[in-house]
C-alpha positions in Angstrom: -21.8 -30.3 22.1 -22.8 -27.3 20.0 -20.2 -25.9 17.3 -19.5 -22.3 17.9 -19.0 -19.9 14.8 -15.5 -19.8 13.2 -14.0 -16.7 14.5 -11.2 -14.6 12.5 -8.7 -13.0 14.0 -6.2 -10.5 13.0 -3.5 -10.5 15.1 0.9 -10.0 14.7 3.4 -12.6 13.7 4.6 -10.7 10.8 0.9 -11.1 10.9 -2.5 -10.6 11.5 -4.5 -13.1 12.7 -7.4 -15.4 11.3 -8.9 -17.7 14.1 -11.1 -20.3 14.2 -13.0 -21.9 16.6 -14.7 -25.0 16.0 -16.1 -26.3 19.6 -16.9 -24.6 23.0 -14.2 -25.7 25.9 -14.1 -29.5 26.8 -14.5 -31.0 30.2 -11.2 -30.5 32.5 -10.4 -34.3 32.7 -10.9 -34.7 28.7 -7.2 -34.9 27.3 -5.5 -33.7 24.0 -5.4 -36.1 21.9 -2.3 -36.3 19.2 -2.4 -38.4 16.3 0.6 -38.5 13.6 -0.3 -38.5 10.1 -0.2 -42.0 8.7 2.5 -42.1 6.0 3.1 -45.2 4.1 6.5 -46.8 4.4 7.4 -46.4 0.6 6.5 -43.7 -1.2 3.1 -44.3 -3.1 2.5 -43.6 -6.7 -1.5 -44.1 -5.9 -3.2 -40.3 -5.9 -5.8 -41.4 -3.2 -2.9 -42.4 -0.9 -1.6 -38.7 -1.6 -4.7 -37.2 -0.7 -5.1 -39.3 2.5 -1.0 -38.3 3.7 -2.2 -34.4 2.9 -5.1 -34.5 4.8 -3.1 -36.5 7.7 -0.6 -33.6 7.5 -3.4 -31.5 8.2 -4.9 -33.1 11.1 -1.5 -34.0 12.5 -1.1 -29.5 12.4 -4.4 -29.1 13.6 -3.4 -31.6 16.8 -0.1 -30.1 17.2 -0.4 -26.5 16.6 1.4 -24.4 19.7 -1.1 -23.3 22.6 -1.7 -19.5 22.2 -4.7 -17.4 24.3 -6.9 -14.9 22.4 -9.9 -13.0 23.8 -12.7 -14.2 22.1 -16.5 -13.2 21.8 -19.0 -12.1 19.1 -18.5 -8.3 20.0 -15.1 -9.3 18.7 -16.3 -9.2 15.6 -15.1 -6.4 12.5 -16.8 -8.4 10.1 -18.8 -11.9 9.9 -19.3 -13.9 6.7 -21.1 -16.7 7.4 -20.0 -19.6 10.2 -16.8 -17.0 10.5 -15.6 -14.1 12.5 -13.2 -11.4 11.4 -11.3 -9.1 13.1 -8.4 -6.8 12.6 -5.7 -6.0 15.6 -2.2 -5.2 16.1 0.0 -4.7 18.5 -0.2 -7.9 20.7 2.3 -10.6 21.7 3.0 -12.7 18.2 2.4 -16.3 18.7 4.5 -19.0 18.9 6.8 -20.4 16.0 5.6 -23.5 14.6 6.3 -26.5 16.2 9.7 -28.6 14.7 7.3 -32.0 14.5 4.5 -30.3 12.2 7.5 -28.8 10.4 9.4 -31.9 10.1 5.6 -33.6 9.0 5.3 -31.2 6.1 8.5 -31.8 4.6 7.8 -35.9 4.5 4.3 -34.7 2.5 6.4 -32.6 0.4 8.7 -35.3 -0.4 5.7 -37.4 -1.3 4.3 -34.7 -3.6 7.4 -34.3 -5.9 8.0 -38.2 -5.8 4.6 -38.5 -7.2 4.9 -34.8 -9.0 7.6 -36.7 -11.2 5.6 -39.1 -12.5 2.2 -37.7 -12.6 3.0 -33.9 -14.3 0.0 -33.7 -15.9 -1.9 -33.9 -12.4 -3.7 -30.7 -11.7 -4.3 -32.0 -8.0 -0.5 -32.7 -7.2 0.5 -29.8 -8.8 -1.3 -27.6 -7.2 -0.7 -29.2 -3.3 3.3 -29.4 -4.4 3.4 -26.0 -4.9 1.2 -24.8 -2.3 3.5 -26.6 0.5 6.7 -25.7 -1.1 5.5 -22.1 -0.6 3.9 -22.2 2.8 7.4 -23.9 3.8 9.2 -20.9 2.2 11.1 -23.0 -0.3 10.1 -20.3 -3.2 12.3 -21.0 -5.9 11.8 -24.4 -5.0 8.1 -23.7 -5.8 8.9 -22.0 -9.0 10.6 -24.7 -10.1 7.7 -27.3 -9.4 5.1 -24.9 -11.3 7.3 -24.7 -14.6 7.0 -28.3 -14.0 3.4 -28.6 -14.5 2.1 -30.0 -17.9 -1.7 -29.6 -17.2 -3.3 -28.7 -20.2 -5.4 -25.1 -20.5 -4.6 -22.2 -18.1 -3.9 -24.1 -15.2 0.2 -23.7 -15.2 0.2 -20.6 -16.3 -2.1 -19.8 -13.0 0.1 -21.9 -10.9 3.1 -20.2 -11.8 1.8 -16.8 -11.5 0.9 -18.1 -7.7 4.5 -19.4 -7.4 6.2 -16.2 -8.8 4.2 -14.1 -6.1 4.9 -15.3 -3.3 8.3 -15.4 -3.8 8.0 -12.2 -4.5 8.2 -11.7 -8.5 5.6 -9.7 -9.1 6.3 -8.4 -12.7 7.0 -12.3 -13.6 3.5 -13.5 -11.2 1.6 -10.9 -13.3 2.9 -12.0 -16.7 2.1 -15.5 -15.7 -1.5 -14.6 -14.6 -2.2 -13.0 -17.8 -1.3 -15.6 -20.0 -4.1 -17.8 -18.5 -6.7 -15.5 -18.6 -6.3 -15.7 -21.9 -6.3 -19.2 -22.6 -9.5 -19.1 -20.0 -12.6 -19.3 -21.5 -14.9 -15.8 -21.6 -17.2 -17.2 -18.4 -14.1 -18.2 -17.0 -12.3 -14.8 -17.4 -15.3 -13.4 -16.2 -15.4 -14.9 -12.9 -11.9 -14.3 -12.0 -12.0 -11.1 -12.9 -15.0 -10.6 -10.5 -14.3 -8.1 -7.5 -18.0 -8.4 -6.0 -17.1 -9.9 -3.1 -13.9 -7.1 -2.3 -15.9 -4.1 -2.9 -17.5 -2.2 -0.2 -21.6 -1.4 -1.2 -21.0 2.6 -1.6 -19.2 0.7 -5.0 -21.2 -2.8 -5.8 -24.6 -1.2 -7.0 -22.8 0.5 -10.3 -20.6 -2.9 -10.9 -23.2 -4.9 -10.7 -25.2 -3.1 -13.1 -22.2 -3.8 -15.4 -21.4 -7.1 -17.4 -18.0 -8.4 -17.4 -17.1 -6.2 -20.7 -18.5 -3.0 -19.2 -16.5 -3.7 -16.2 -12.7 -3.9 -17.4 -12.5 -0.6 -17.4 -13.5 0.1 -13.9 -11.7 -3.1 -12.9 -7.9 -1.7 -14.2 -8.7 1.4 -13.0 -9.3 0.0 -9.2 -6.2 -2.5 -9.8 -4.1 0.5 -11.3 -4.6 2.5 -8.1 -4.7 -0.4 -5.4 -1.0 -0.5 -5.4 1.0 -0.3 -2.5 4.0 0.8 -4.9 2.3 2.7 -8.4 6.5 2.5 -9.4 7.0 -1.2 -8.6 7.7 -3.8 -11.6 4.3 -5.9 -11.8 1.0 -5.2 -10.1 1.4 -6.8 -7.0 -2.2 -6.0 -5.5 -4.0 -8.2 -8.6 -1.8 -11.0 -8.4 -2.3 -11.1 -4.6 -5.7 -11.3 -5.7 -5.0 -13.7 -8.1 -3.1 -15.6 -5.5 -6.0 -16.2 -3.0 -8.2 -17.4 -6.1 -5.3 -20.2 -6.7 -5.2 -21.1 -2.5 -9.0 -21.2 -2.5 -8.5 -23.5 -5.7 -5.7 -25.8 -3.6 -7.7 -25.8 -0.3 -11.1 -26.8 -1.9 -9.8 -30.1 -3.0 -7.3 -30.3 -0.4 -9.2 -28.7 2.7 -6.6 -27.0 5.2 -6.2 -26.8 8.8 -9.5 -26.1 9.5 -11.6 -29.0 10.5 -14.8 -28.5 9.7 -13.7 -28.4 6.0 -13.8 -25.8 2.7 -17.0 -23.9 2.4 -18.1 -21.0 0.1 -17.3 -19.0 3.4 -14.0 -19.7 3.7 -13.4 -19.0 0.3 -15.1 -15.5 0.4 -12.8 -14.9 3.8 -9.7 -16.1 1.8 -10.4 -13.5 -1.5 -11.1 -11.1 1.1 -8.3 -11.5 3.6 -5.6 -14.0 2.9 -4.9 -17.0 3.8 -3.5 -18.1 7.1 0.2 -18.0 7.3 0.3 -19.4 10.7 -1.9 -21.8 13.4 -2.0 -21.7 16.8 -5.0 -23.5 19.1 -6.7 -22.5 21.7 -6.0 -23.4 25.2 -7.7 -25.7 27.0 -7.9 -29.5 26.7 -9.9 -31.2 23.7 -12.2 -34.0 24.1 -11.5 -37.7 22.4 -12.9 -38.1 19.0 -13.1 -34.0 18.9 -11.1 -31.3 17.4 -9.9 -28.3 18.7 -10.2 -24.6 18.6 -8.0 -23.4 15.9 -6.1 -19.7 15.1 -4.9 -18.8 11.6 -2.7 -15.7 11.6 -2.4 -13.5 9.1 0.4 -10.7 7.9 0.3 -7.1 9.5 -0.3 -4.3 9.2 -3.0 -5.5 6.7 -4.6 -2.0 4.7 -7.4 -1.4 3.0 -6.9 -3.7 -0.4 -9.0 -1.3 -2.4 -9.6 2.5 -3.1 -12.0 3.9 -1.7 -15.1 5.1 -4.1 -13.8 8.9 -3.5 -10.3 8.0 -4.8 -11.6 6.2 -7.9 -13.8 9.0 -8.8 -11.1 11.8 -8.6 -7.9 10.6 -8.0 -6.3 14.4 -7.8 -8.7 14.8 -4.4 -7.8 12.6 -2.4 -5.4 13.7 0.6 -2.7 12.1 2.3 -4.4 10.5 4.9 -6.7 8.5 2.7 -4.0 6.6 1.3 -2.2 5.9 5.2 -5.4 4.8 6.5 -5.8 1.2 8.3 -9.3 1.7 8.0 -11.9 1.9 10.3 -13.9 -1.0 10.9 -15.5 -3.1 9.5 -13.1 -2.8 6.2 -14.5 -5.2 3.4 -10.8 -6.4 1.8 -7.4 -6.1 3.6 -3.8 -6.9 1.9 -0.6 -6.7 3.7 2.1 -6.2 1.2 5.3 -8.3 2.5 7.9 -6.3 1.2 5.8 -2.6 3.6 6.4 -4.4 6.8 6.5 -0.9 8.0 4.5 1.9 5.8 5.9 5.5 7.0 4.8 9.0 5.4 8.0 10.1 3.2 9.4 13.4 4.4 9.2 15.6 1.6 8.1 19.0 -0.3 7.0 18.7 -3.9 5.8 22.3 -5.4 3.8 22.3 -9.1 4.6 24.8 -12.6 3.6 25.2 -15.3 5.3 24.6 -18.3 2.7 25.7 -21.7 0.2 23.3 -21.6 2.7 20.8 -19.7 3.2 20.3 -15.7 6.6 20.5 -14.1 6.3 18.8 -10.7 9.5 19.1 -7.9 10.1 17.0 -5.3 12.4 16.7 -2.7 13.1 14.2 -0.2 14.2 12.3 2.9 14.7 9.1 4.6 17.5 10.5 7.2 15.3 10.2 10.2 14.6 6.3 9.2 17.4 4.2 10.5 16.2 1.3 8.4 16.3 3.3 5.1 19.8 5.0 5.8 21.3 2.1 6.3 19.7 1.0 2.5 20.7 3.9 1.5 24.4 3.2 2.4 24.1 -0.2 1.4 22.8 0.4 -2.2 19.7 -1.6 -1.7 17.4 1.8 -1.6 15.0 2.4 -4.1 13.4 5.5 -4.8 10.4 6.8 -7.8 7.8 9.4 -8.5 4.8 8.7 -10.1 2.0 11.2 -11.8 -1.4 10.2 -12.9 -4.4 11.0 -13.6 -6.5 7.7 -12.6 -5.2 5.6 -15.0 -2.0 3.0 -15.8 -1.7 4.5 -19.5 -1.4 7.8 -18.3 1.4 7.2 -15.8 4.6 9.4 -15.4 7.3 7.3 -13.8 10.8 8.7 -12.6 13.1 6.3 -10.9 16.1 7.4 -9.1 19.4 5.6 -10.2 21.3 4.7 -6.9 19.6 6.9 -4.4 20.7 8.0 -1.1 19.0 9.0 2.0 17.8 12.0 0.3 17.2 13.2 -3.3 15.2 14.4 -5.5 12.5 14.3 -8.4 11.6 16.6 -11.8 8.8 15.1 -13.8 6.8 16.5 -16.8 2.8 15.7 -17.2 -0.2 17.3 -19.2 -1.0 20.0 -17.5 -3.7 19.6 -14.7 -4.5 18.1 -11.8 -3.1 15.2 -11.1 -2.4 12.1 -8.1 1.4 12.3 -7.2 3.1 9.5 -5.8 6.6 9.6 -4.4 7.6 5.9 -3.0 10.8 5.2 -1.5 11.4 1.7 -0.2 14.4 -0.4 1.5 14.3 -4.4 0.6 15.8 -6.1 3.5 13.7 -3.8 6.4 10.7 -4.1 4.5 10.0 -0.5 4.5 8.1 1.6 2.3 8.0 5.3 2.6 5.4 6.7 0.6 3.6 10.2 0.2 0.7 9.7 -2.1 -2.0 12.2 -2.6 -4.0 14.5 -5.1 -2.0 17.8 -6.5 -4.5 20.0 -7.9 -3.6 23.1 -10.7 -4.5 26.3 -8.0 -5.8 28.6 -11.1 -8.3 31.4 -10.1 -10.8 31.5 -12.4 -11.8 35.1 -11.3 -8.5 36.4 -12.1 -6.3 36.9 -15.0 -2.9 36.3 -13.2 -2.2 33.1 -12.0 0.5 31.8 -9.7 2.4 28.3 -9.0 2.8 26.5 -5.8 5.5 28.4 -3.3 8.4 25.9 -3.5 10.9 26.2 -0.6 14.5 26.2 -0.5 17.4 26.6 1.7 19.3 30.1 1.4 23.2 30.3 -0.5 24.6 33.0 -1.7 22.7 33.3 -5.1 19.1 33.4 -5.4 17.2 31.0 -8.0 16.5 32.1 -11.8 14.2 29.7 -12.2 12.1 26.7 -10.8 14.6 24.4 -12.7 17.5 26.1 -10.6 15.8 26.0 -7.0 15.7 22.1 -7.2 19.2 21.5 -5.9 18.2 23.3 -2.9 14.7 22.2 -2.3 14.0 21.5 1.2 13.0 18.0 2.1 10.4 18.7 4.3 7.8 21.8 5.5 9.2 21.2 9.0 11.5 24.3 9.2 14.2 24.8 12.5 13.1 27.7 14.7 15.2 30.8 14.3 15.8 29.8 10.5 15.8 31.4 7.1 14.0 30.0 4.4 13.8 30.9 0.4 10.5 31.2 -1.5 10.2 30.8 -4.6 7.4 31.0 -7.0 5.9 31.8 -10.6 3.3 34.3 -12.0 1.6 33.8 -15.2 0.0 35.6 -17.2 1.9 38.7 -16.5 2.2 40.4 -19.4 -0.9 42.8 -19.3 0.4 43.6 -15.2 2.5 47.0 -17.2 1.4 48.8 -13.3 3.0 45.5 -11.7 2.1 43.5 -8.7 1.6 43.8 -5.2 3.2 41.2 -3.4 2.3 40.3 0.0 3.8 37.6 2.0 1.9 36.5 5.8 2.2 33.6 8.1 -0.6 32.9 10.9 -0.6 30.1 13.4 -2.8 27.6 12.9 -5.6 27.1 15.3 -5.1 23.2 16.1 -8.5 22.9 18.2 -10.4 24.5 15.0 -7.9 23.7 12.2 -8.2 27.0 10.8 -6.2 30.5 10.7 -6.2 32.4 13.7 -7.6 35.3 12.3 -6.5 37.7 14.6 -2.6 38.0 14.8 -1.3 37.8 11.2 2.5 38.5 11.3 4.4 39.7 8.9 7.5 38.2 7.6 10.5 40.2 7.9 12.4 40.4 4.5 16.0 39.5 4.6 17.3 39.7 1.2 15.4 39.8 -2.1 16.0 39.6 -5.7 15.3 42.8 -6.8 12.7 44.5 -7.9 10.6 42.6 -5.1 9.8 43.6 -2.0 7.6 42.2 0.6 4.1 44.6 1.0 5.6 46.7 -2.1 5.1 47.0 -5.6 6.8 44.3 -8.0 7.6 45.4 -11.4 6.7 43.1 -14.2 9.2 42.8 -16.9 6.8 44.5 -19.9 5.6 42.0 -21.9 7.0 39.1 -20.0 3.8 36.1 -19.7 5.9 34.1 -17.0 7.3 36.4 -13.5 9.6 34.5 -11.4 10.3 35.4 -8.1 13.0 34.4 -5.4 12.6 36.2 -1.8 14.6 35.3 1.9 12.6 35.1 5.1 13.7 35.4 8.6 11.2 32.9 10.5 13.6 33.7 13.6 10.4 35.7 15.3 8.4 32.4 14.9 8.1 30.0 17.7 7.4 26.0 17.6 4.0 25.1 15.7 2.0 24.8 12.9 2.0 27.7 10.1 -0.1 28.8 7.2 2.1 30.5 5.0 0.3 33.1 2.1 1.5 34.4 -1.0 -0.8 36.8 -2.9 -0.6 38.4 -5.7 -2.3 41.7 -7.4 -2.5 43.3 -10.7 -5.4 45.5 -9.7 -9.5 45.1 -8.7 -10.5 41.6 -9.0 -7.0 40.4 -10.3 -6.0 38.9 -7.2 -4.4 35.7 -6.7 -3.4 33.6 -3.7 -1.4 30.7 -2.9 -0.9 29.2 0.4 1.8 26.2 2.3 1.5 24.4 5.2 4.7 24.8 7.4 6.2 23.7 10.8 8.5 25.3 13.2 10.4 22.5 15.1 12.4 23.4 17.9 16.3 22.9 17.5 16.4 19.8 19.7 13.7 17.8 17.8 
């Protein structure tokens, strides 16, 4: 009977899915053979004995893994390394839990491993395997424990405990841990973990291969830097998940897992890529004597891209929203499911940019309201919220963090002046949901002009009207999406004003957006009605300049009342005279009342 390619599937348990499929269906009378691992009566202090209960265990899960139907085929394919098959999918049934017998087999092989763990500390084989099964039975501090235990000599321990400390979930302690053995690694060592050939897509492999491992390190922390799920969380997570799969392909290659046909360079370039399995299921049918059968590793979802794209590396400040939500579209050459972003949602917010000399001044506001998940964090005290600026780099990083934030809040950070990549990351523990708007904000200077202006910041109308950016904070609106028949406050900065002695012409439109085209409807431009203004403005009029004064603000009230539901371009420009014109624009949305 010929072997069909392993095939890789991504589907949900919490996870995605990584099949295999070792042989084509069996005969209907052939039967399914079950054979329990062979476990000595006493515990063993012989190694070799070890190694035959492990690979017993695996057989014994292999055997016993619960039936569970995928549709299989090589147009099912997102990606094939070698004998294997990869693809990505959500939104189908999750399998079955694991049965209580492969369960109940793994915790007699992990009582053998820390019998013999005890007495052999200094193993690098048991040490590794007692750890690896502590962890895949979710006995994580358990598996902490059993790392610090390790006594191997060079960077082994330090490696294993950095694999320990992730997947319990540690990351600041995992990435501590991983560093301390690069360093006692040797440089071709070092070298080689460091290596992100196989995770980087070809529009990125030609200029890091031209590279040696020195000429690398920068590009490398740049990538790792910006791979984060959360910029603001304590460790780098998305390394020492990296790190992580180099320590399982370590564990399986002298310890081969589930799989029958055994470790392979393949399966170690699917495990750096993907993950490793976190679940099995077989396939149905029956299997025949002195055979194996067809076996499913599942993996987390929803699985994201695991690296930047080459766009966002080059110029971070560039990059829109939607390039950071992105599941990718197939084939994508790394994915990483973070386990604490079961759920990744786009953060309701507004954040609005000013200049302060040759500093930045970015405000944010924002809102987890509509998120039952995240209000109840909120109420609970387990919510935690940050904003990050940068410009590419870890070094460079501006990190706020909110002290005991509820469902709404909001940010004021300071950064060199420039464009920049903002990053505002709000996240709830227990739900496992993270909800993030990440993209480029970019300096909106006219170089034509002498006058320049800052982003229009909106705010929700009281009884006095802003002084200054600093003061409109407390009232900045959460979110672009604006009720219809509303009001809304604009506010906004001019520089460079103090030549303007004739002062400005102000003028203030709104136009639909086309949604076929996404563009302006040209035609149709209506005018905002002015409610109230801090005077002198006015809307279409002439707006004194203070004489000599280098920064304008300006506060106005709209009535959007004539708007109905849809999308909005919103201008602001500004004029001190022939080609000194500025303009600024925002996105907006008219909800209806009910939504």
């Amino acid at each position: 009977m010929r072997p069909l390619p392993i095939l890789i599937q991504n589907r949900p348990l919490t996870t995605t899915t990584l099949a295999s499929l070792a042989m084509l269906a069996v005969p209907a009378s052939a039967q399914v053979l079950e054979v329990r691992p062979v476990t000595p009566a006493t515990v063993s202090t012989s190694i070799e004995a070890l190694r035959a209960a492990q690979e017993g265990f695996e057989t014994f899960r292999r055997r016993n893994a619960p039936v569970f139907s995928v549709r299989v085929g090589p147009d099912r394919c997102d990606e094939r390394v070698g004998r294997f098959c990869y693809w990505y999918e959500e939104g189908g049934p999750e399998p079955p839990d694991e049965p209580g017998r492969v369960t109940e087999a793994r915790t007699r092989l992990i009582v053998q491993l820390d019998s013999v763990g005890v007495l052999f500390p200094n193993d690098r084989w048991i040490s590794g395997q007692r750890v690896r099964y502590l962890a895949e039975a979710g006995r994580d501090v358990e598996a902490v424990r059993a790392a610090n235990a390790c006594t191997v000599r060079d960077w082994w321990c330090d490696a294993l405990r950095g694999f320990a400390h992730h997947v319990a979930g540690s990351y600041e302690e995992a990435d501590s841990a991983f560093e301390r053995a690069l360093r006692l690694m040797t440089p071709a060592e070092r070298c080689n973990w460091r290596d992100l050939k196989l995770l980087l897509p070809d529009d990125q492999l030609r200029g890091y291969r031209e590279r040696d491992c020195a000429g690398r390190l920068e590009m490398e922390r740049k990538i790792w830097w910006l791979a984060r799920p959360r910029l603001a969380g304590r460790g780098n997570d998305a390394r020492t998940e990296y790190y992580a799969r180099l320590m399982m392909a370590y564990f399986v290659e002298d310890a081969p897992s589930a799989y029958s046909m055994g470790f392979d360079f393949d399966e170690r370039e699917l495990t750096l890529r993907y993950g490793w399995p976190i679940a099995w299921t077989r396939a149905p049918g029956p299997v025949p004597i002195g055979m194996e059968p067809s076996l499913v590793g599942h993996e987390r979802v929803p699985a994201h891209p695991f690296l930047p794209a080459r766009a966002v590396l080059e110029n971070p400040a560039s990059s829109d929203s939607a390039a950071w939500r992105s599941k990718g579209i197939p084939p994508v050459r790394s994915r990483y499911a973070p386990p604490y972003a079961r759920r990744l949602l786009p953060l309701e917010h507004q954040s609005a940019l000013f200049r302060r000399g040759d500093s930045a001044l970015v405000l944010v506001a924002w809102s987890v309201g509509r998120d039952t998940a995240l209000r109840s964090a909120a109420a609970s005290g387990e919510l935690t919220a940050a904003l990050v600026l940068t410009r590419g780099q870890e070094e460079d990083a501006v990190i706020v963090r909110s002290t005991a934030p509820r469902s709404t809040g909001t940010f004021s950070a300071k950064s060199p002046w420039g464009s920049m990549l903002l990053s505002v990351e709000v996240a709830g523990a227990s739900s496992k949901t993270l909800a993030r708007a990440r993209y480029g904000v970019r300096r909106s200077d006219a170089p034509q002009a002498v006058i320049q202006v800052s982003d229009i910041l909106l705010y929700e109308p009281v009884d006095s009207m802003p002084a200054r950016a600093e003061d409109a904070l407390s009232r900045m609106r959460t979110s672009e999406r604006i009720p219809e028949g509303s009001r809304v406050g604009l506010f906004w900065e001019a520089y460079n004003t103090e030549g303007a002695f004739g002062g400005l012409d102000v003028n203030i439109t709104v136009a639909p957006v086309d949604s076929a085209r996404g563009s302006w409807v040209t035609r149709g431009l209506r005018a905002l009605r002015r409610v109230r203004e801090a005077q002198p403005v006015s809307v279409g009029i002439r707006d004194a300049v203070v004489r000599g004064a280098a920064v304008t603000s300006r506060a106005i009230e709209v009535d959007l009342s004539g708007l109905g539901p849809g999308r909005y371009q919103l201008q602001l420009e500004l004029s001190a005279g022939p080609g000194n014109v500025v303009r600024v624009e925002r996105s907006i949305t008219i909800v209806s009342r009910e939504s």
